[in-house]
C-alpha positions in Angstrom: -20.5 21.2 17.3 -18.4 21.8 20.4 -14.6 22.6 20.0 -12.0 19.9 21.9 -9.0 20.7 23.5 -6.4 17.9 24.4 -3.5 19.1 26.8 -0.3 17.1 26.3 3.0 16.7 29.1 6.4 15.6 27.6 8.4 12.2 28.0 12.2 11.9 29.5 13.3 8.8 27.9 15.9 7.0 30.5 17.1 4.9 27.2 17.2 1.4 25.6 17.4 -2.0 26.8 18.8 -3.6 24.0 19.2 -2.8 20.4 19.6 -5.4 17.7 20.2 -8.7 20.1 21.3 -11.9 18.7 18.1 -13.8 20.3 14.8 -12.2 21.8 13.4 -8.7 21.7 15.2 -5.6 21.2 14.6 -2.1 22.3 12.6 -1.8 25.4 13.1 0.5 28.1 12.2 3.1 30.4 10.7 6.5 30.7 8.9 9.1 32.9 6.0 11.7 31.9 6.6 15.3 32.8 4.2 18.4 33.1 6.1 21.0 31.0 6.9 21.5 28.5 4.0 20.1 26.5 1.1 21.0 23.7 -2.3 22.6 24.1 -4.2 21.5 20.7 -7.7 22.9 19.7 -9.8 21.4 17.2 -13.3 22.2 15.6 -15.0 21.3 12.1 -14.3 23.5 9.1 -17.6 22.0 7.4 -17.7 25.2 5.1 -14.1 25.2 4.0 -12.3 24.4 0.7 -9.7 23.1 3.3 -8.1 22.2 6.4 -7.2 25.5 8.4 -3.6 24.6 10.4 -2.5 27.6 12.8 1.0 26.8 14.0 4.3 27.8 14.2 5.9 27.3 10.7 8.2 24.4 12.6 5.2 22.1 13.3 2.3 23.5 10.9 3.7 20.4 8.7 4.0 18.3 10.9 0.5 18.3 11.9 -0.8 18.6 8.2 1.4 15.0 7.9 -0.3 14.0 11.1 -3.5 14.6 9.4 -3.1 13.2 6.0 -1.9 10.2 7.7 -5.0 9.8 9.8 -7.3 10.1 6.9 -5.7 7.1 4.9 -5.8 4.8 7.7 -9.1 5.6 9.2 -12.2 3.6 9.4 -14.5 4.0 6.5 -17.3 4.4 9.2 -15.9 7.4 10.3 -14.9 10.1 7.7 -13.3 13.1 8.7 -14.5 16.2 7.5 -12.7 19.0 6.5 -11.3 20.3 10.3 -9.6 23.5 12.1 -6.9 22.6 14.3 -5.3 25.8 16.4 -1.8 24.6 18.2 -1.9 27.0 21.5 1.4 25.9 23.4 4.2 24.1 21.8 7.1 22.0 23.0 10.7 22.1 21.2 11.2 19.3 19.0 14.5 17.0 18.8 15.1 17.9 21.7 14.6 14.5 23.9 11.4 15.4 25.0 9.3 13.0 22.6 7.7 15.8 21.3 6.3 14.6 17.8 4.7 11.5 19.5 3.2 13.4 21.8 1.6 16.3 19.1 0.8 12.9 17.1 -1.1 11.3 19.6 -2.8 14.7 20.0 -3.5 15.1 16.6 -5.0 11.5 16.3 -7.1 11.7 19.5 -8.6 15.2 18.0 -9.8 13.8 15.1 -11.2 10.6 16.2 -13.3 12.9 18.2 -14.3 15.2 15.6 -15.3 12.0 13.1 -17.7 11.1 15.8 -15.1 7.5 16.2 -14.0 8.4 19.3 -18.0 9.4 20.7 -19.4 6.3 20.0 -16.4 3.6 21.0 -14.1 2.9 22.5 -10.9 3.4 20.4 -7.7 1.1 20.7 -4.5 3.3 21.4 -2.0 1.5 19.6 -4.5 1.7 16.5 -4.5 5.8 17.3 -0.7 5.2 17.1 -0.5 3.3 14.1 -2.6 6.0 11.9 -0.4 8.9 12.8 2.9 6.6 12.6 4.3 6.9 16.0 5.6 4.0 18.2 7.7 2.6 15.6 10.8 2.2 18.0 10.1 3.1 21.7 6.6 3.5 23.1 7.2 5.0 26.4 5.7 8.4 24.9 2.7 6.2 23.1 2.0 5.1 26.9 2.5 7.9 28.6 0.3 10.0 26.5 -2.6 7.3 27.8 -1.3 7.0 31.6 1.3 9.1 32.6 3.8 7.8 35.4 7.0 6.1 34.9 6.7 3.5 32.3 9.0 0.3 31.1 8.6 -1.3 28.2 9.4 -4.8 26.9 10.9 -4.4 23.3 9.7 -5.4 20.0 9.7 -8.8 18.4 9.4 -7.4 15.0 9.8 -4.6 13.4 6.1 -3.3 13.0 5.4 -4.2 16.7 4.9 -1.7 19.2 6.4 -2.5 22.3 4.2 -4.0 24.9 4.1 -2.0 28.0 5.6 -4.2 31.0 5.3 -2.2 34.3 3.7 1.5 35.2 4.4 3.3 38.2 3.5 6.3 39.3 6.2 8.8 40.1 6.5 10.9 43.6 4.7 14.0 43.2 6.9 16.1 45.2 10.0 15.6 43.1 11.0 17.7 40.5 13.1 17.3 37.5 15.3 20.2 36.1 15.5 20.2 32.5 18.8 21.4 31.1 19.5 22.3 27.0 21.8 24.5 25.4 19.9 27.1 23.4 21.0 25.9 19.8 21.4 22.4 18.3 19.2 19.6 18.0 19.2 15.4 18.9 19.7 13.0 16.3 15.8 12.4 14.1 14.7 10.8 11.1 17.2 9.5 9.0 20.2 10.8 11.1 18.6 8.5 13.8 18.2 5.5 11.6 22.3 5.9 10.1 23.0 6.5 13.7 21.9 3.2 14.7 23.7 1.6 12.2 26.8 2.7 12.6 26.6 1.6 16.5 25.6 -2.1 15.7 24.6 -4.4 18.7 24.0 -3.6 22.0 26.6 -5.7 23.8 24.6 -8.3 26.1 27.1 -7.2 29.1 25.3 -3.7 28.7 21.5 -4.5 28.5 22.3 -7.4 31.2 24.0 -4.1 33.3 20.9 -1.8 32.5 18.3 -4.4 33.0 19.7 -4.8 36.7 20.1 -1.4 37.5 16.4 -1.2 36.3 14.8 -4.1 38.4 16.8 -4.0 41.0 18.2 -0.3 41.8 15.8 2.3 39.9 12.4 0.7 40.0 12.5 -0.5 43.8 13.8 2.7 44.8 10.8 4.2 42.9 8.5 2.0 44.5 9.7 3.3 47.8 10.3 6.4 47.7 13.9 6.3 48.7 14.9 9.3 46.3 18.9 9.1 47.1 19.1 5.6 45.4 16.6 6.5 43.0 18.8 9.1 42.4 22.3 6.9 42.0 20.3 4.0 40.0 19.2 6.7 37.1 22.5 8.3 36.8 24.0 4.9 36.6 21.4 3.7 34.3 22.3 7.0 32.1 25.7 6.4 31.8 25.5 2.9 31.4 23.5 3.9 28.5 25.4 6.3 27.0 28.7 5.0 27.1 26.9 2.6 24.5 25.9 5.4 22.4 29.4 7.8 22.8 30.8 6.9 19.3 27.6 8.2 17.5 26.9 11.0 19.9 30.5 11.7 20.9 30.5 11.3 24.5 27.9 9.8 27.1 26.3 12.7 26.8 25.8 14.7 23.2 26.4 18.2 23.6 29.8 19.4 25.1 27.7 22.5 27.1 25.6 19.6 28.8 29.0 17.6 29.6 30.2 21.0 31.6 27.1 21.2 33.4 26.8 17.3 34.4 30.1 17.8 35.8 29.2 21.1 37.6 26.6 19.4 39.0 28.7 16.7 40.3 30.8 19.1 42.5 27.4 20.3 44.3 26.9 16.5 45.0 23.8 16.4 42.6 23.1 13.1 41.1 20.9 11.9 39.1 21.5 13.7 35.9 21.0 12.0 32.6 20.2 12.6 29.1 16.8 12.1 27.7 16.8 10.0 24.5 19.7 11.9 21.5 19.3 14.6 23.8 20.6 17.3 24.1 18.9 17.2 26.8 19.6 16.5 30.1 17.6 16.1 33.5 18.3 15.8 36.9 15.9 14.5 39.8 15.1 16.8 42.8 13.9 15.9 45.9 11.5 19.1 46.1 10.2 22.0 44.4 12.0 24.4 46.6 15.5 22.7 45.9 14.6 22.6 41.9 13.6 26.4 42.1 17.1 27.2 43.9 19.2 25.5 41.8 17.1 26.6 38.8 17.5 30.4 39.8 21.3 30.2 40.4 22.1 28.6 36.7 19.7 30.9 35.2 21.3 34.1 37.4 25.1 32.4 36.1 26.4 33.9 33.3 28.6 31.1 32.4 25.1 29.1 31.8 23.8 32.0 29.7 24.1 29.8 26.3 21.2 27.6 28.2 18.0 26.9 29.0 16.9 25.6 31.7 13.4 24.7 33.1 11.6 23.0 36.2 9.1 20.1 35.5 6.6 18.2 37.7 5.8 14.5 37.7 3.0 13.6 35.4 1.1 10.5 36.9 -2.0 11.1 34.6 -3.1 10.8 31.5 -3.4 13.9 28.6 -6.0 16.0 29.2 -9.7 16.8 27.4 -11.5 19.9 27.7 -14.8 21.1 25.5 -14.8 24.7 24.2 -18.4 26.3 22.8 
């Protein structure tokens, strides 16, 4: 039996629409695919083994044996899954704003319904993928991404076990370039931390998702649609601080990590917008019009020792959909 071999890009979540609204749906929002950093995943049968065979890194090995487990209990009785091999070859950093785990989880899930034979012989729904390795709980710009690349916005949930529908997808100039920006310790909110987090901000005022909803339809996405990248470029930063000026009193400012704050402001003096934070962060990105541009300003942080407690990275557009290989 061949080996498969799914290539994942990342997400760069923009942020939410609306969180806990008196009337009508709540989260939503908006979201872009990127290149790098992502995951290359192998996966074979083990049919001899007492055992499923996980090479990882120790920080996701147990992630992927959860991803696993989980698949097995909610997978079709048709199907059985066999005893498998699954070999992670390039990883992306987790709680980081990158929507990492959704994007390993939708790896993981896609792998085995291939292996089970599932996949082979239909045509597999991609919310039920989603719903066997637990992902698209909240947001599911990551959950459509992984299927279509491109920008995505979402519509918000109803209830709480809905996954959001997807509302709009657009795909994203391929000559721009997104820096990615992180300091090299510290992690976004996750998990429970996420969940307390939530509470203790309450409601999304409705003057904030009426302010982000406009700056989406009618600053961000037409800009996008026309390839005008200076007002795409005001509409996102407004759209990111809009945002998190909403989540300051949890994260501490409008954006999380104090080393990111310095360098959003830096980049303001070079008369560079269109910075944001992805998701909890920490995070941040900022839209260039070029590769050339995004590898000079890349090369001058990275060459700045004032900016040597960071990481910083270059990422293309990602207008398609995760990738399949075979492997004898």
């Amino acid at each position: 039996m061949p080996a498969y071999v799914i290539q994942t890009g990342a997400r760069l979540h923009f942020g939410l629409l609306a969180v806990d609204p008196p009337v009508g749906r709540s989260f939503g929002g908006a979201g872009v695919m990127i290149d790098n950093p992502g995951f290359d995943v192998r996966f074979e049968a083990a049919p001899e083994a007492f055992a499923d065979e996980i090479v990882a890194p120790a920080d996701w090995s147990g992630r992927i044996q959860e991803f696993v487990h989980r698949y097995r209990a909610h997978s079709p009785a048709g199907f059985p899954l066999n005893k498998v091999r699954i070999e992670l070859r390039r990883s992306a950093p987790s709680h980081t704003g990158l929507g990492s785990g959704t994007q390993l989880g939708l790896a993981v899930a896609a792998g085995l319904a291939l292996l089970s034979g599932e996949a082979r012989q239909v045509t597999v729904d991609p919310l039920a993928l989603a719903a066997r390795v637990g992902r698209g709980s909240r947001s599911a710009i990551g959950l459509n991404g992984f299927f279509q690349g491109g920008l995505l916005v979402e519509g918000g949930k109803r209830t709480l076990d809905q996954i959001s529908p997807l509302i709009c997808r657009q795909p994203f100039p391929a000559e721009w370039r997104f820096l990615l920006s992180r300091p090299k310790s510290g992690a976004g909110l996750s998990g429970e931390s996420e969940c307390q987090g939530f509470t203790r901000l309450g409601p999304m005022p409705t003057a904030t998702t009426e302010r982000l909803c406009r700056v989406l339809l009618m600053e961000l996405l037409p800009a996008l649609r026309e390839q005008d990248f200076i007002a795409f470029s005001a509409a996102l930063e407004d759209f990111g601080q809009t945002e998190g000026s909403y989540f300051a009193p949890v994260q501490g400012d409008v954006i999380a990590a104090p080393r990111m704050r310095e360098l959003a402001a830096w980049l303001r003096t070079r008369h560079l917008h269109g910075t944001a934070q992805s998701s909890w962060g920490p995070m941040i990105f900022t839209v260039l019009p070029n590769p050339k541009s995004a590898e000079q300003l890349c090369h001058e942080l990275q060459a700045d020792g004032a900016w040597a407690d960071c990481e910083f990275q270059i990422a293309a557009p990602l207008n398609q959909p995760a990738q399949l290989r075979f492997e004898p």
